[in-house]
C-alpha positions as CSV (number, residue, x, y, z in Angstrom):
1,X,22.2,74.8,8.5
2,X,22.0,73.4,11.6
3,X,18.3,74.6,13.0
4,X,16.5,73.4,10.0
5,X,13.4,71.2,10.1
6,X,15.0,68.2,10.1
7,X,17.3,68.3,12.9
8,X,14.7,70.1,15.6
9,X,12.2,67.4,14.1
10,X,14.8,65.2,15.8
11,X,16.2,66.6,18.6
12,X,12.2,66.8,19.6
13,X,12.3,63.0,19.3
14,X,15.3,62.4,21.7
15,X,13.9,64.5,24.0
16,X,10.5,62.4,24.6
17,X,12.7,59.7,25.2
18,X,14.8,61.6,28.1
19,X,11.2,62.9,29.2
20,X,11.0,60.5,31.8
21,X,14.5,61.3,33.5
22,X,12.8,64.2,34.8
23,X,9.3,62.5,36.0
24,X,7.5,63.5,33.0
25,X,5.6,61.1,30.0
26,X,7.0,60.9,26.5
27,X,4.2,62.2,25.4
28,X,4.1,65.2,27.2
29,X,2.9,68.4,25.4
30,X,6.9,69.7,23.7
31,X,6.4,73.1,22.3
32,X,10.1,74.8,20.4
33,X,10.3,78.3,22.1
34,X,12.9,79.6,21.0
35,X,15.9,79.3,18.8
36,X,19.4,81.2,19.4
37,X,22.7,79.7,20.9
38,X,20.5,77.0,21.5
39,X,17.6,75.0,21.0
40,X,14.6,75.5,23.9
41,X,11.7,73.7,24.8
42,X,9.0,74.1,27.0
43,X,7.1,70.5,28.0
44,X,4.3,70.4,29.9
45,X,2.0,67.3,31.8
46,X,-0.3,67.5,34.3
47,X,0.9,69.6,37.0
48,X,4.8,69.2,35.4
49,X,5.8,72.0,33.4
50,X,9.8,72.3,32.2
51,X,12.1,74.8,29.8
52,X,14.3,72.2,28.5
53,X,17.4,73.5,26.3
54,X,19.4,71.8,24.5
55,X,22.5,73.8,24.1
56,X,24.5,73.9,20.5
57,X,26.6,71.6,19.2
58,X,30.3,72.8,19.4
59,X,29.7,76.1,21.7
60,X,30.1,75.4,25.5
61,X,32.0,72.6,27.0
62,X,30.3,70.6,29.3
63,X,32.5,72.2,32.2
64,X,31.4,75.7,31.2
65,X,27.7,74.7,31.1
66,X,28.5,73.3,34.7
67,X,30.0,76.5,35.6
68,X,26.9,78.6,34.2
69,X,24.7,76.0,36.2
70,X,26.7,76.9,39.1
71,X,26.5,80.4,39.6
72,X,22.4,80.3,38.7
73,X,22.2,78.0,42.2
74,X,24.7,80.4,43.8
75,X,22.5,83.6,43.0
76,X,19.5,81.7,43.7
77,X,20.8,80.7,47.3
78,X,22.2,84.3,48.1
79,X,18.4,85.5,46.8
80,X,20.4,88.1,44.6
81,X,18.0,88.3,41.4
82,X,15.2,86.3,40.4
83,X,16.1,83.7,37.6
84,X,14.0,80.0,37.5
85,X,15.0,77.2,39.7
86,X,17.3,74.0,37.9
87,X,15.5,70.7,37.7
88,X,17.8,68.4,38.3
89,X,16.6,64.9,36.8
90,X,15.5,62.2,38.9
91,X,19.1,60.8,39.9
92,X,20.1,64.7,40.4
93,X,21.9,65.3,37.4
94,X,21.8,68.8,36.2
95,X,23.3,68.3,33.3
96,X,21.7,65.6,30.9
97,X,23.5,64.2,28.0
98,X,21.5,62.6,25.3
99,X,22.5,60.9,22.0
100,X,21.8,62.2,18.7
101,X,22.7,59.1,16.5
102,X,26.3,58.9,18.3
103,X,26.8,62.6,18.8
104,X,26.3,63.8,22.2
105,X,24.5,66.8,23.0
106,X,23.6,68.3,26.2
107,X,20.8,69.3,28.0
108,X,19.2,70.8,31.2
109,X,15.9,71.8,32.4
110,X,14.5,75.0,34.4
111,X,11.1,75.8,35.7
112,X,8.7,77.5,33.8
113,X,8.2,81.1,34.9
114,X,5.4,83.0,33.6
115,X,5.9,86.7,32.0
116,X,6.5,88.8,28.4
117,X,9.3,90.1,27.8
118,X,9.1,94.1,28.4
119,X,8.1,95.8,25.1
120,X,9.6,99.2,23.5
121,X,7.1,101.9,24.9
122,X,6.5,104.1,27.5
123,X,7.5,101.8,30.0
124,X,10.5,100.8,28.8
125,X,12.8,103.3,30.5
126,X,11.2,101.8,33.7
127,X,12.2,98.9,33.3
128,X,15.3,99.7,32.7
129,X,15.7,101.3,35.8
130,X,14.6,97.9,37.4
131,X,17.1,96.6,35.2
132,X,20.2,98.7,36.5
133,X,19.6,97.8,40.0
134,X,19.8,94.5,38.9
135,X,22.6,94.3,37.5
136,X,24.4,96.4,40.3
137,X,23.2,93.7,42.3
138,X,24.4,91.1,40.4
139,X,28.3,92.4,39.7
140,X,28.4,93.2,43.8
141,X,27.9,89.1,44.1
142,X,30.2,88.3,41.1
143,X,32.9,90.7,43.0
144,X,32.5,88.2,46.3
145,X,31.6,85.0,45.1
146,X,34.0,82.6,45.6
147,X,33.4,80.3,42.4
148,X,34.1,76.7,42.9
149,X,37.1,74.8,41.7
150,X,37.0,74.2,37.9
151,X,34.4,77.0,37.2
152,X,35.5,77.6,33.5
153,X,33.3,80.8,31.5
154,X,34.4,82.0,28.3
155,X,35.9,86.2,28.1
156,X,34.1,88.7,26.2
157,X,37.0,91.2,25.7
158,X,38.1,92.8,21.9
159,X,39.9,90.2,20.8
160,X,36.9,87.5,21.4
161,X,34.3,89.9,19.8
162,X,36.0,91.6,16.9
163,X,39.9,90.8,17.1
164,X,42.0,87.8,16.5
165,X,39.9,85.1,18.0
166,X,36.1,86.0,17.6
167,X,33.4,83.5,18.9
168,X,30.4,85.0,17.0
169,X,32.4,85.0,13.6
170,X,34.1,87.7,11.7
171,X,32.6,91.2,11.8
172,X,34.0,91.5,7.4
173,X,31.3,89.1,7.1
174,X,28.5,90.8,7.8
175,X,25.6,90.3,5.5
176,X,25.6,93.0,2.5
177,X,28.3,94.7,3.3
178,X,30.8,95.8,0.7
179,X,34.4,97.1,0.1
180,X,33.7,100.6,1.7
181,X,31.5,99.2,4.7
182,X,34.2,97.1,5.5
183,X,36.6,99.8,5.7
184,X,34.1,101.6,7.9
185,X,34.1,98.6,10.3
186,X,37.4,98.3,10.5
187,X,38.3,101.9,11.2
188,X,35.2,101.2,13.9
189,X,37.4,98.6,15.3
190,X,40.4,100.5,15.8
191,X,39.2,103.4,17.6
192,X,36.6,100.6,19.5
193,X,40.1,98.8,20.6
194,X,42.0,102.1,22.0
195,X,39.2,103.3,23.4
196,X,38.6,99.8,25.6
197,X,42.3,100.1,26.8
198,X,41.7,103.1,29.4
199,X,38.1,101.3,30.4
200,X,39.9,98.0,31.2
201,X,41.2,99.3,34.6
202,X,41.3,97.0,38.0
203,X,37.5,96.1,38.8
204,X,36.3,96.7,35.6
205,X,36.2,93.0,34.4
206,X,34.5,90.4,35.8
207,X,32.2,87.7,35.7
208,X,28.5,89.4,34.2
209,X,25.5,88.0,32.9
210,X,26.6,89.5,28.8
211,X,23.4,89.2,27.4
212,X,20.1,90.4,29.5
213,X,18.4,92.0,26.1
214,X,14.9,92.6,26.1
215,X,14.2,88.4,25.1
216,X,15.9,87.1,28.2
217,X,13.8,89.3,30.8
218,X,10.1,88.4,31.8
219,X,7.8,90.8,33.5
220,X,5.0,89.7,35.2
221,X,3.6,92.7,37.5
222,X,6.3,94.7,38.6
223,X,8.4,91.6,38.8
224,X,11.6,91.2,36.0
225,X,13.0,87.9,35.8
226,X,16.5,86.3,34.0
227,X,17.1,84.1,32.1
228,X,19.2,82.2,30.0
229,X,22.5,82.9,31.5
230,X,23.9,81.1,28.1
231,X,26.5,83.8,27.2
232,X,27.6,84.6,31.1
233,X,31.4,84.8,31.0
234,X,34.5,87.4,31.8
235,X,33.9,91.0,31.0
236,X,33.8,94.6,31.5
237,X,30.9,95.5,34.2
238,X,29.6,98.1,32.1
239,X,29.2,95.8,28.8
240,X,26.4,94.4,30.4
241,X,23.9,97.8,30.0
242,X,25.2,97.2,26.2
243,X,23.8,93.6,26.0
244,X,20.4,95.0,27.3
245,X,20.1,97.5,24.0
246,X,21.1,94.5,21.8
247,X,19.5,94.7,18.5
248,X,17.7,98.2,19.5
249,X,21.0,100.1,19.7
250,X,19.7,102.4,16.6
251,X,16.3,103.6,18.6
252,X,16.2,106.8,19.7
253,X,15.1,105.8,23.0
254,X,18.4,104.3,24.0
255,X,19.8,107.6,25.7
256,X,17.0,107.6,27.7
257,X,17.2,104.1,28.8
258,X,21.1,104.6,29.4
259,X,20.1,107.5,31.9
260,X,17.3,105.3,33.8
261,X,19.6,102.1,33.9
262,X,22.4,104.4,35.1
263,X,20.0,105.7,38.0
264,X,19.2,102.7,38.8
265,X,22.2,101.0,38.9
266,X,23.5,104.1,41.2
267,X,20.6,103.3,43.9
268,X,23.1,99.9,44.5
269,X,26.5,101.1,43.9
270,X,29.0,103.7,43.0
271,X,29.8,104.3,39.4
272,X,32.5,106.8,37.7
273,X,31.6,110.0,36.6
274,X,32.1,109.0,33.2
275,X,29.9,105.9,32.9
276,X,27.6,107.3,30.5
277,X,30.6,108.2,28.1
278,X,32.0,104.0,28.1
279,X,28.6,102.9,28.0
280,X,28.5,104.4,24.4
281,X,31.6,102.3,24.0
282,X,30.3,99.3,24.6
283,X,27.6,99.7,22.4
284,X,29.3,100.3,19.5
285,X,31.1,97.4,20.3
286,X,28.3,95.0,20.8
287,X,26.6,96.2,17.8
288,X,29.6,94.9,15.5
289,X,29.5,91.8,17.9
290,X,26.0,91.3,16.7
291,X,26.1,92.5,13.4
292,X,28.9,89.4,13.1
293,X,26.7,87.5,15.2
294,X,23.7,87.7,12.4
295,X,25.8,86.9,9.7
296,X,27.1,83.4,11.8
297,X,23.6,82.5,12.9
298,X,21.7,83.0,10.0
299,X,19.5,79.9,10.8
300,X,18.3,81.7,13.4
301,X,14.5,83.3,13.2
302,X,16.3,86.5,15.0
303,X,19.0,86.7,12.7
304,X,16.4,86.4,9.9
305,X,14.5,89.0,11.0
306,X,17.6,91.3,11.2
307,X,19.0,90.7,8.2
308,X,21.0,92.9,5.8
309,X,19.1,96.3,7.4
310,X,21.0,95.3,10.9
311,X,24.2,95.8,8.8
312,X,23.5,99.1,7.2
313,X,22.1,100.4,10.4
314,X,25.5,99.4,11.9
315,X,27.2,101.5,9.3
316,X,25.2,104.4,10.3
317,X,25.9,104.1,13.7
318,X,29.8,103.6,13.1
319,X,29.6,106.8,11.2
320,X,28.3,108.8,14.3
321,X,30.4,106.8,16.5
322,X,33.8,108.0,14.8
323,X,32.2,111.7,14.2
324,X,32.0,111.4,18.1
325,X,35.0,109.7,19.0
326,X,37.5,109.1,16.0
């Protein structure tokens, strides 16, 4: 497994020896904040204070990490949505490559921005109003945004979720599920696939954040920050209120957070009439993503914490899905 003991014991290592590349001590203070996609750190001395992560072996090309590096500076510039500032190191690199006994991995660093992620309660639905404005804000500046020459991001369409080439494994893999889940999913899938085709109309694709769930926002005050653009790449506009339910797709607060996000995202910009219909679409389609997701990542403490339930609650939620929509 490739998050176990041993290799984060290590990776800590290498990164007190790079410590220095961005002005800060090898001994500096390296705390492991979180593990997903990748590996991140937060180091801290004196008055420095850095989220360092080191991305995961085999995911992202250097020249899509570039790319994701990219448009972060670009909606920083623009002052389009708050997300922490890229340390470059020393010699401006914003990219760092380090060596893990001859295997390369690669690294970059962000300030540290205070703030919790927002918690399910009552001001959850608040939030997510917040939250639609944002990300009406951000698809206006992926719309206009001319990207720079060799900007490379990976597409989130059917067949890279739960079709023929699937980055976040095979969906018939899910933990615990048997011969009659399985069928389930794949029924799922079908309807999922000719239900996409009349939502995949000109200016419904394009570039989105893919993955602003509850972990990768922090509110400080009335403030919401991004983060961890990781997972940015080519999709549907609309996926991206999906991505924000990830992993609370099941709660029975979700229909009102759909209504407050849709509000919110309508104080920015225009949406069709039948936005809340596709939104329950691409939740049904992100929950198999996922549910394929904790069954490749099963290193990972959120995967762990999901476990076999996240499948069966999938089945549930396929079952409703098709009683809607099959």
């Amino acid at each position: 497994m490739l998050y176990d003991d041993e290799y984060l014991t290590r990776i800590e290592a290498i990164i007190r020896v790079h410590l220095p590349e961005w002005g800060l001590p090898p001994d500096a203070a390296l705390n492991l904040m979180s593990i997903s996609e990748n590996a991140t750190f937060r180091a801290t001395a004196g008055a420095g204070d850095l989220v360092l992560r080191v991305y995961r072996p085999g995911y992202h090309t250097p020249a899509e990490i570039r790319s994701e590096l990219a448009w972060i500076e670009a909606l920083r510039a623009e002052d389009v949505v708050p997300t922490p500032r890229i340390i470059p190191t020393l010699d401006g690199r914003r990219l760092a490559e380090i060596d893990d006994g001859g295997t390369p991995r690669r690294m970059a660093a962000f300030a540290f921005v205070p703030g919790a992620e927002p918690q399910e309660g009552a001001d959850l639905p608040g939030w997510f109003g917040h939250l639609g404005a944002i990300h009406a804000r951000l698809h206006a500046h992926a719309r206009r945004w001319t990207r720079p020459a060799g900007f490379t991001r990976k597409v989130w369409d059917f067949e890279s979720m739960l079709g023929h080439r699937p980055l976040w494994g095979d969906f018939r893999a899910a933990l615990g599920l048997d011969a009659p889940g399985r069928a389930l999913l794949e029924r799922t899938a079908r309807v999922l696939k000719d239900r996409l085709a009349p939502l995949s109309q000109p200016g419904s694709f394009g570039l989105i954040h893919a993955d602003l769930r509850l972990a990768n926002l922090l509110a400080e005050g009335e403030k919401l920050t991004l983060i961890d653009f990781d997972d940015c790449g080519f999709s549907w506009f609309l996926y991206d209120f999906a991505a924000a339910v990830s992993f609370i797709e099941h709660s029975p607060v979700v229909p009102e957070l759909k209504a407050a996000w849709l509000e919110g995202y309508r104080t920015r910009a225009p949406l069709p009439d039948d936005a809340a219909d596709a939104l329950d679409v691409f939740v049904m389609l992100r929950r198999m993503l996922l549910t394929a997701w904790v069954a490749s990542h099963a290193e990972t403490p959120t995967a762990q914490a999901m476990g076999v339930a996240y499948t069966e609650g999938t089945l549930g939620l396929a079952e409703g899905f098709l009683a809607r929509r099959g």
